[in-house]
N, C-alpha and C positions, 0 to 999 in steps of 0.2 A: 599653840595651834587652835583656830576654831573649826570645830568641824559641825557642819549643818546637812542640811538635805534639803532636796528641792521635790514640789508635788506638781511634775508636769514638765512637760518635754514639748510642748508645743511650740508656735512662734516665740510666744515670749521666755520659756523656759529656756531654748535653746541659746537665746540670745542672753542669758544669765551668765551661761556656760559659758559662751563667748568672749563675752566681756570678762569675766574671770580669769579666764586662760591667757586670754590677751594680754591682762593689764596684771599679772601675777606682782610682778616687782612692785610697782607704783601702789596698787593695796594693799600690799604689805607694809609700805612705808606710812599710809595713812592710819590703817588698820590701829596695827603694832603689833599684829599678828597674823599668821599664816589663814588666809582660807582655805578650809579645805572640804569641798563637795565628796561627802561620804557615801549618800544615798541618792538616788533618783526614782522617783515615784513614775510609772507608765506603764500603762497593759500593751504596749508595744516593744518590739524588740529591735532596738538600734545595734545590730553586729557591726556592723562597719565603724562606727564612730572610735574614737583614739580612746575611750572612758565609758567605753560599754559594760564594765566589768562592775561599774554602779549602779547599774537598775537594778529597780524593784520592782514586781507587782505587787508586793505585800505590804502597806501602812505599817503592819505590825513590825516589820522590821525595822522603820521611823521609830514609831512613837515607843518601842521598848528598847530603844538603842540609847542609852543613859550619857553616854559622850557627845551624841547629837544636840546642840544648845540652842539654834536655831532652824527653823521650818520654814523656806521660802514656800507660799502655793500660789501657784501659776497657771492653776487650773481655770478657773473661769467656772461662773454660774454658784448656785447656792449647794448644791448637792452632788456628789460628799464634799464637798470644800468645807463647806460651816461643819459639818461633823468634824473634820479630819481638825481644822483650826481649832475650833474648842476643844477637842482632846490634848492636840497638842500644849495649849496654855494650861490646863488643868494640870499634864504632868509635868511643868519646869519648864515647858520650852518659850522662847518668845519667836513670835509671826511676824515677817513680812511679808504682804499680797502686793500683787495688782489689781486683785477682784472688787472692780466698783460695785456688781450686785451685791455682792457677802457685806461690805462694806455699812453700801447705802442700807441696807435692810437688817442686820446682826450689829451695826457698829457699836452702838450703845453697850451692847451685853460683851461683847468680845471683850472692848476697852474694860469694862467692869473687872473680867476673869483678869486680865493681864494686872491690874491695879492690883487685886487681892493677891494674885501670886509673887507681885514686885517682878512682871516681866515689862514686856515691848512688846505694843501689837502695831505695827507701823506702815503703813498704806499711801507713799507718795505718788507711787505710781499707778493709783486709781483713779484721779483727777488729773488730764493733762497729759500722760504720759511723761513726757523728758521735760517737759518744762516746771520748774518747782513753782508751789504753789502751796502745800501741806505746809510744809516746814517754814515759810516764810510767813502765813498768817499763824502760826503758835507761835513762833519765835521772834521774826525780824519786825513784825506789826504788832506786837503784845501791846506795845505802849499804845494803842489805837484802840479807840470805841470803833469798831467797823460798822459803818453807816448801809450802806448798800456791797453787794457783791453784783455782778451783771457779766456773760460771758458768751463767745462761741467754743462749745463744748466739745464739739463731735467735726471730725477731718471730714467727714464722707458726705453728712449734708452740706458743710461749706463747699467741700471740690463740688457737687452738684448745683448749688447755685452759683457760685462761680461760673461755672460751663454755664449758666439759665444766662445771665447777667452777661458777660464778655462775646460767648461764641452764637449768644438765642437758639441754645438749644433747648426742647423741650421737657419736662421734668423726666420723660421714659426715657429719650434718647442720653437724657446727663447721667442718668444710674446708671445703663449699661457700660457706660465708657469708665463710668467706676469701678464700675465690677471687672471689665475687662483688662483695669490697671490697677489691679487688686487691692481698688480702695474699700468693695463696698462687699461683704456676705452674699452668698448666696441666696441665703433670707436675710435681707438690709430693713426688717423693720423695727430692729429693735432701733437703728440708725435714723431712717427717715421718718419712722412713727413717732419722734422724741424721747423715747425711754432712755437713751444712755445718758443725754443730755439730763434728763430730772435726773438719774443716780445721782451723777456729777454735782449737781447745784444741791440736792440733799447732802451731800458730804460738806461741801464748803457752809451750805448753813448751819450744819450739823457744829461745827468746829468753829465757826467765828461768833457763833449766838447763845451757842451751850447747851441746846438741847435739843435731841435728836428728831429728825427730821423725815419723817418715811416715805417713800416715792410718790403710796397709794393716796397721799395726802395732796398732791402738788396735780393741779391743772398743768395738761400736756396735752400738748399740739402740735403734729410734725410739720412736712413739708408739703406732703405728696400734694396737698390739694393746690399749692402756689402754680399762675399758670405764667408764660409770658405776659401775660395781659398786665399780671401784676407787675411783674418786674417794669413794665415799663411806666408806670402808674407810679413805681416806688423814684425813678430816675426822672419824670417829671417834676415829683414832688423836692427833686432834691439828694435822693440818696439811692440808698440800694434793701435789699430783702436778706436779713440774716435771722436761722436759727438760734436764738436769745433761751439762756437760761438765768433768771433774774432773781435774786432775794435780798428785799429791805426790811430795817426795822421798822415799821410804824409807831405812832407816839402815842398810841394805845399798847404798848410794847406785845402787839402782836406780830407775825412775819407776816409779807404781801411775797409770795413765793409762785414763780409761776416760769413755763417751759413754752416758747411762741414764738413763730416765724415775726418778727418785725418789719417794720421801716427803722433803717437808720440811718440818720444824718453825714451826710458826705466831710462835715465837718468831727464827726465823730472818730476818734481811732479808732475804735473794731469794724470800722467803714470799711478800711482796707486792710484785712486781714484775710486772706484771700486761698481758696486754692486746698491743701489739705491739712493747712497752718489753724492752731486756735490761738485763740485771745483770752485773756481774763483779767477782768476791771474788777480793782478791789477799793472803794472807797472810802477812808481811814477820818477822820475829824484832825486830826493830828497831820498827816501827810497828802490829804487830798486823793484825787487821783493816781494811780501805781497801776497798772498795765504788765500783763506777764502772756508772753509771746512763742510761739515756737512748734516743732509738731507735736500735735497731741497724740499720736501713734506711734505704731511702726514697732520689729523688731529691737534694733538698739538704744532708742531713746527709751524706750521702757524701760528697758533694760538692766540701761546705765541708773533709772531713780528707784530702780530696787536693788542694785547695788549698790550704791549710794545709804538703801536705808538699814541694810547687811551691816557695812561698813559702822553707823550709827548704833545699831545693835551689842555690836562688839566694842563700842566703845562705853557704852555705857549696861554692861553685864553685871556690874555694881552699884550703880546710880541708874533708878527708872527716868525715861526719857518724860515729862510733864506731857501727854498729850491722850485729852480726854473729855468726852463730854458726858449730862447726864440724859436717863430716857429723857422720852416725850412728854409734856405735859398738857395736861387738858386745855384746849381752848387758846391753843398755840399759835396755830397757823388762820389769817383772817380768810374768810369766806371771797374766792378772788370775784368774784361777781360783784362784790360791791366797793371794789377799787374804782377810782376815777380815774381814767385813762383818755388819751386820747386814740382815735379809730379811723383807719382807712375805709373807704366802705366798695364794694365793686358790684354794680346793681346793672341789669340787663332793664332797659325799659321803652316803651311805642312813644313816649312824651317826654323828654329833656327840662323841658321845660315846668310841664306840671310836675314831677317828679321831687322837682328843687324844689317847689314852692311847698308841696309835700313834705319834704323835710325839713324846714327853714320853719315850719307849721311846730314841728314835732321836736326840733330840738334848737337851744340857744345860739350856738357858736356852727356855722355849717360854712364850709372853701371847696366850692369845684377845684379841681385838679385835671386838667387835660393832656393826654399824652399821644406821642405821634401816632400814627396813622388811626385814629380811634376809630371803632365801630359807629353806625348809624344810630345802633340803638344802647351804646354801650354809656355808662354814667359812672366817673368817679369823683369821689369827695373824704375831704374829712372834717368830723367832726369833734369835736374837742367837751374835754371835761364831763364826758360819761362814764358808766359803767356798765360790763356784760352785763347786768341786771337787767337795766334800762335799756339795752340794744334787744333782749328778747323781751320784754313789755311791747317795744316802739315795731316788732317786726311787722307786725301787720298795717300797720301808718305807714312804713316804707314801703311794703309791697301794695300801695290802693293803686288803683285803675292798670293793675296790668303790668306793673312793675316787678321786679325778683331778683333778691338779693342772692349776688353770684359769692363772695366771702368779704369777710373781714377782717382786715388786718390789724394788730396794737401797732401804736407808734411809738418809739423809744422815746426817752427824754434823758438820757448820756449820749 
């Protein structure tokens, strides 16, 4: 019998439980031994539930419970999660999380403790939720140089532009209808600000490049500012407006790592990736393109890949699972301002005409874009093979005579 403990009774803890109880036979048979949930971690009191007789408000009775072998925490956020995690590996136990912050920002040092003690610190269901991803860039890609990773990270901004894009709703009227179909927080910025998405794409860099990747490091940019305007700017041009978390290697073997609403290509799959589904494009030298699909939320798909990494835990109690990377190293990540991108541009201006000649003045490669019902004074275009550098250099050449740059969008190139 294994017996573990869980830190957290929330949506997703609950849904451990679930899936647990559920599937008792059939993980057993995976297993090749009994789970058995001993302890449960919450300053709350579940009476009603069939397995109330397992909480805990006290850690202490986790981490000094010597039969306890693994610590699910389901907690969410840095504190005490990172306390409680690191206690736990220091005395014998091994960790599986969902927690993408602890993750994104402790990954490094956790994996460390866990190496030194020959545990399992294992986090599938930090990136993605149900759809794997962890395990299949350590394992089933090992034989790959991974060239690029590139993804839609987060269910809430996609359901929100989705509604921008299909129904033309506006970005305030698409949050509510999230919120009210409880896709989005009551505070959704860590959602529509891009913070979940950088966690996310810091992990997957973290783990296919080898060395850790920390959020505060990575350009983010959420949604809120995307209007209709754009959306239809992006559907003239050919495609549609997705929240893109993106990291390549450069051939200065520095990362080009960056968190940005895009344009992408209608010919592109995470085109249509839609609704409150993510995407993630892993591209391998060896295998090319690989695409990994599914919801990235939600109580049981979580669930099901931290039970799944339970499962993995207890299979290897005697053999460490190989998955680890090292810290950060100096001068890792390239300055994204001086990446050559190409740029949407969306400029309010009294002259259309002088405008163009104004940028056509200021930079090599420049394509109006015109989209239905356009405004009188409204101007889009893009321009190609620049960099944010150069786009704040040039802003005052695009703003001459009256002109005023409304936002700018990166253009994908997957």
């Amino acid at each position: 019998m294994a017996d573990i403990a869980i830190l957290g009774h929330g949506v997703v803890g609950s849904g451990v439980m679930e899936v647990i109880e559920g599937h008792r036979e059939s993980l057993f048979e995976r297993a090749k031994e009994e789970i058995n949930v001993k302890h449960i971690l919450d300053l709350r009191d579940f009476p009603d539930l069939p397995y109330s007789d397992k909480f805990t408000k006290s850690f202490d009775d986790i981490i000094g419970d010597d039969s306890v072998r693994i610590v699910v925490e389901v907690m969410g956020g840095l504190h005490p999660a990172y306390d409680y995690v690191k206690a736990c590996l220091e005395s014998g136990k091994s960790v599986v999380t969902s927690n993408k912050e602890l993750v994104a920002t402790k990954g490094a040092e956790l994996l460390r403790i866990a190496r030194e003690n020959n545990l399992n610190f294992l986090f599938e269901a930090s990136v993605g939720g149900g759809i794997p991803i962890i395990r299949p860039i350590s394992q089933c890609l090992a034989a790959n140089d991974v060239a690029e990773i590139a993804g839609i990270l987060n269910g809430t901004t996609n359901f929100i532009l989705t509604k921008m894009i299909r129904d033309k709703m506006d970005f305030a009227e698409a949050l509510k209808l999230a919120q009210e179909n409880g896709y989005a927080e009551r505070d959704p910025s860590a959602d529509v600000g891009g913070e979940d998405s950088c966690r996310k794409i810091c992990i997957l860099a973290s783990l296919a490049f080898g060395h850790h990747v920390y959020p505060d490091e990575v350009y983010t940019q959420g949604i809120t500012e995307i209007t209709l305007e754009d959306v239809g700017y992006a559907k003239a041009w050919g495609g549609v407006i997705k929240l893109i978390g993106q990291v390549k290697m450069l051939g200065n073997r520095k990362l080009h790592i960056i968190v940005a609403p895009m344009f992408i290509s209608e010919e592109s799959q995470l085109a249509h990736v839609d609704d409150v589904f993510n995407g993630i494009m892993v591209r391998g030298d060896a295998t090319g393109d690989v695409v990994f699909y599914g919801k990235g939320a939600g109580k049981l798909p979580t669930a099901s890949a931290v039970v799944a990494d339970i499962i993995d835990c207890i299979k290897h109690f005697k053999a460490r699972k190989y998955l680890f990377w090292e810290d950060a190293k100096p001068d890792y990540i390239e300055d994204y301002k001086l990446a050559k991108m190409n740029f949407f541009l969306h400029i309010n201006t009294p002259d259309k005409e002088k405008t163009m000649r104004s940028l056509e003045d200021a930079f090599e490669k420049v394509r109006r874009v015109i989209r239905d019902n356009e405004n009188e004074n409204e101007l889009g275009v893009v321009i190609s093979d620049v960099s944010f550098a150069e786009l704040d250099e040039k802003k005052a050449h695009i703003e001459k005579d009256g002109a005023r740059l409304l936002g700018r969008i990166v253009i994908s190139e997957f």
